[in-house]
C-alpha positions as CSV (number, residue, x, y, z in Angstrom):
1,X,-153.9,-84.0,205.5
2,X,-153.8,-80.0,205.8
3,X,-151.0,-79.5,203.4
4,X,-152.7,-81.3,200.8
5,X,-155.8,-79.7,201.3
6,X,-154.2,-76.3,201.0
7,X,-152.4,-78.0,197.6
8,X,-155.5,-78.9,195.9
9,X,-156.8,-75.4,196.9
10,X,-153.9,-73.4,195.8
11,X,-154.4,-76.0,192.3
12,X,-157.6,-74.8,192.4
13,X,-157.0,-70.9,192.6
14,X,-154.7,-71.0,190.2
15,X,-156.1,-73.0,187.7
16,X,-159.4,-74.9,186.8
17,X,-158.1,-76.7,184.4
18,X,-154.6,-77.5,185.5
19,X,-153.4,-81.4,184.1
20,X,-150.9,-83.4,185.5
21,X,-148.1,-84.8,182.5
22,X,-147.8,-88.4,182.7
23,X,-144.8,-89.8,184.4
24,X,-143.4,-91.2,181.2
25,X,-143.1,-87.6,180.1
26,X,-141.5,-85.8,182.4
27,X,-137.5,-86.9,182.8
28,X,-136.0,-85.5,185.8
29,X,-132.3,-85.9,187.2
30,X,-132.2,-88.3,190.4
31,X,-131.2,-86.0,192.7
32,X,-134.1,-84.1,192.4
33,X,-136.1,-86.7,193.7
34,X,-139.8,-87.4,192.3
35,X,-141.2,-84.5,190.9
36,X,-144.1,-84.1,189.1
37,X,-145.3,-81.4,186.0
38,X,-148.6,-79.5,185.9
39,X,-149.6,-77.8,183.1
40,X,-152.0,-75.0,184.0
41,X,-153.8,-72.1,182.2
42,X,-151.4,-69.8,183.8
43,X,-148.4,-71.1,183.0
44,X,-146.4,-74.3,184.2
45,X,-145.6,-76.2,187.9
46,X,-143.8,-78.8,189.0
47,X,-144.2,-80.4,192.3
48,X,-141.9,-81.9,194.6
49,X,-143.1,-83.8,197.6
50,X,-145.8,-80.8,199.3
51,X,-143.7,-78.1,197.5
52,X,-146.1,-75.9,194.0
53,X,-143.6,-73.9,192.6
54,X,-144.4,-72.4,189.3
55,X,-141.8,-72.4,186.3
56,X,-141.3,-69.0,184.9
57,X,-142.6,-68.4,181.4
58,X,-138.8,-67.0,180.3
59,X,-137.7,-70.8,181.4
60,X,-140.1,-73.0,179.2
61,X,-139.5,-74.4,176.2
62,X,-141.5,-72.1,173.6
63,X,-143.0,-75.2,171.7
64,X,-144.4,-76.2,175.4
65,X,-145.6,-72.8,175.8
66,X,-147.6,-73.1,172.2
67,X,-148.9,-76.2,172.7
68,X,-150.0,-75.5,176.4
69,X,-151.9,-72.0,174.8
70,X,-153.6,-74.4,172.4
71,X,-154.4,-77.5,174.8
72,X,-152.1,-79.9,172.8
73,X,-150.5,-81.1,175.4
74,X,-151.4,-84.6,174.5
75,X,-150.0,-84.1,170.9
76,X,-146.3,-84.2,172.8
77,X,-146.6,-88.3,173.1
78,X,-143.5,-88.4,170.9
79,X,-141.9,-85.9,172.9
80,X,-141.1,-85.3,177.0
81,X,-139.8,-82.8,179.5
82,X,-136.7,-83.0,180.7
83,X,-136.7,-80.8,184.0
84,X,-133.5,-79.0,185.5
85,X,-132.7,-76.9,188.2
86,X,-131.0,-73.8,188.9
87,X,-128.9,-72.9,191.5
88,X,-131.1,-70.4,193.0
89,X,-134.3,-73.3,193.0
90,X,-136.1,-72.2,189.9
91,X,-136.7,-75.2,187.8
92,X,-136.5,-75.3,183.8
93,X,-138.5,-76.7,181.5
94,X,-137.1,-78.2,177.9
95,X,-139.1,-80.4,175.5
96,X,-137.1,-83.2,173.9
97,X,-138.3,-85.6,171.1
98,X,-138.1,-89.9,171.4
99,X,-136.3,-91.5,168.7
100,X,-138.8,-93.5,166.4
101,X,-137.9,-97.5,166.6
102,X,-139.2,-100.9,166.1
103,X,-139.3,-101.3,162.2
104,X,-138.5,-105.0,162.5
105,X,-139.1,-105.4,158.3
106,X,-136.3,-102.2,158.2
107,X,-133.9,-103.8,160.4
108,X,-133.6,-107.0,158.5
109,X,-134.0,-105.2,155.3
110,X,-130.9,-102.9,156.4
111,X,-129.0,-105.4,158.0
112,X,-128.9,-108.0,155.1
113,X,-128.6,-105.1,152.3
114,X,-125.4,-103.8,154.6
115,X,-124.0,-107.0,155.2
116,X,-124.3,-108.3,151.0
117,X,-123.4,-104.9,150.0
118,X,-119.8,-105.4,152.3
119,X,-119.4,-108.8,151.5
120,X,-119.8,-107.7,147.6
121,X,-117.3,-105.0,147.3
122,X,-114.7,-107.1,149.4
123,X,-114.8,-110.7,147.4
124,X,-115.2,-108.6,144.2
125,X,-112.1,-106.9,144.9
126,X,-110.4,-110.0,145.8
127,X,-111.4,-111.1,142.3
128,X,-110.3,-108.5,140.2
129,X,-107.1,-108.4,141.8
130,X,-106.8,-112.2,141.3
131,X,-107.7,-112.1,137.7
132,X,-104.5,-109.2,137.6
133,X,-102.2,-112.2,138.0
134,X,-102.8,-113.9,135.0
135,X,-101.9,-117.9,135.4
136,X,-101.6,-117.5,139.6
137,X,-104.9,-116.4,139.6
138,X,-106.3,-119.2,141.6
139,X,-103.6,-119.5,144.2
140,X,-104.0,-115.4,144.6
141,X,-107.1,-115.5,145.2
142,X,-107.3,-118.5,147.7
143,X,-104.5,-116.6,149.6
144,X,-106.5,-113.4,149.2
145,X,-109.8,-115.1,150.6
146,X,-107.8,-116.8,153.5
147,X,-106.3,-113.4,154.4
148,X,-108.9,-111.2,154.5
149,X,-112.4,-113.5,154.7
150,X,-112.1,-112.8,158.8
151,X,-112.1,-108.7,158.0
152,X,-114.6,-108.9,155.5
153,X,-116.7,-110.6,157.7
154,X,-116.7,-108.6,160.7
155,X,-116.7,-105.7,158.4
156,X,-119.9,-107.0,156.9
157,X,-121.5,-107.6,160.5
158,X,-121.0,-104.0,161.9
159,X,-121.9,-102.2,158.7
160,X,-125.5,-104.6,158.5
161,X,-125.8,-103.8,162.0
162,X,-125.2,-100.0,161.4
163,X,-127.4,-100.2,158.6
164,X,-130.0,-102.4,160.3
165,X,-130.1,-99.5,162.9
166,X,-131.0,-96.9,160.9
167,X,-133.8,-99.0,158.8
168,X,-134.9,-99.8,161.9
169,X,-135.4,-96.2,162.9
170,X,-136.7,-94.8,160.1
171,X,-139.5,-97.6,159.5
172,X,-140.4,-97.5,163.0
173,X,-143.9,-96.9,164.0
174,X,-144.5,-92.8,164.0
């Protein structure tokens, strides 16, 4: 009970308007163990276990810096802190941005458009190089469908999924 009163008073000291970063925010390797980011007027601090230790300015991210200065911390939802150590104990602080997702209409969309456009340019070439044969144009081309049909298939999945991927990302929710 002492150490943590002499935490919330060395909080105190040092800040009156220090905020703790949501654990979503803050990504940390394991064996660091739980740690936890506080952004303070003065600068930032991450805590592990009873252990304050403030992050030098000179190892912060400068967009963190900025948006601590101008109390937009909240604006970083998109965004969180990955936290790293240095040999000598001092931590480091670097923000990194979330990948948009979800845009189930944009998946489909992608995956369909990816999968017709495949399918298209494979059966059409089928067909022009069957018409090239002139009267074995029918036997060409149901050889040429039996032989390649299983490649232009699977083709045709991995390039909708590709597709479906990046539709998916890009009409995501923001």
């Amino acid at each position: 009970m002492h150490k943590i009163s002499l935490l919330l008073l060395l909080i105190s000291s040092v800040s009156l308007s220090a905020m703790e970063l949501a654990e979503y925010s803050v990504q940390a390797p394991r064996c660091l163990g739980d740690l936890k980011v506080i952004a303070a007027d003065d600068g930032f601090y991450v805590q592990k276990g009873d252990l304050l230790t403030r992050v030098q300015n000179h190892d912060v991210d400068q967009i963190l810096k900025d948006a601590r200065k101008a109390r937009a911390m909240k604006a970083l939802k998109n965004s969180y802190i990955s936290v790293s150590q240095y040999s000598n104990g001092d931590y480091k602080l670097k923000l990194n941005g979330r990948l948009n997702g979800g845009g189930l209409i944009g998946a489909n969309v992608g995956f369909y458009a990816g999968k017709f456009a495949v399918h298209f340019i494979g059966h059409g070439t089928i067909a022009i190089v069957s018409a090239c044969t002139g009267p074995a144009a029918a036997v060409t081309a149901a050889s040429l469908e039996a032989t390649f049909l299983p490649v232009i298939e699977g083709a045709s999945n991995i390039v909708g999924l590709a597709a479906g991927i990046g539709l998916s990302v890009a009409t995501g929710p923001v």
